[in-house]
N, C-alpha and C positions, 0 to 999 in steps of 0.2 A: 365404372363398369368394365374397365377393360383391364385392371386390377383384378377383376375377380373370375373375369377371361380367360385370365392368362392363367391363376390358379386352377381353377377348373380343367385348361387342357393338360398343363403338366400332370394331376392326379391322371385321369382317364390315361396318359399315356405310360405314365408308372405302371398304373395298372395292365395296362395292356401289355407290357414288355415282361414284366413278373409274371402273368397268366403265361405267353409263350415262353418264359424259361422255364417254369416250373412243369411243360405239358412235353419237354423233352427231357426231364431230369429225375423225374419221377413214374410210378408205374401208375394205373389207370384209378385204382381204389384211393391213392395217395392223392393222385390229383384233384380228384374229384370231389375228396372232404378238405383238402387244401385251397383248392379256388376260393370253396364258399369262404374261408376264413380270409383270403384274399380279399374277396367282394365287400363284407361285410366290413373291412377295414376300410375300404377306400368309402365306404360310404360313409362311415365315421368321420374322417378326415375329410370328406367335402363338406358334410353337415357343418362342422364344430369350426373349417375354416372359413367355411360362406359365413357362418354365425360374426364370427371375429373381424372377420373383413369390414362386414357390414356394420357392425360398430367402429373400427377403428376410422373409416372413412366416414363416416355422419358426423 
């Protein structure tokens, strides 16, 4: 459980540190269809590594 803790927070903070670079590097129309591809990557990579985890560990 604390394996998949600690995954979990490092995505979210990836995520978070890419959303505020990308919100001062870019203009507002950029950002805004770039976050979601942002978002929708990180949710990829929690899915597919909760999935792996949870197998590797069982």
């Amino acid at each position: 459980m604390v394996i998949m803790t600690l995954f979990m927070g490092l995505v979210f903070i990836f995520h978070a540190l890419s959303v505020i670079l990308l919100a001062f590097f870019v203009e507002t129309t950029a950002f805004v269809l770039l976050s979601k591809v942002i978002d929708f990557s990180a949710v990829g990579v929690l899915v597919l590594g909760l999935a792996f985890l949870r197998k590797k560990l069982n």
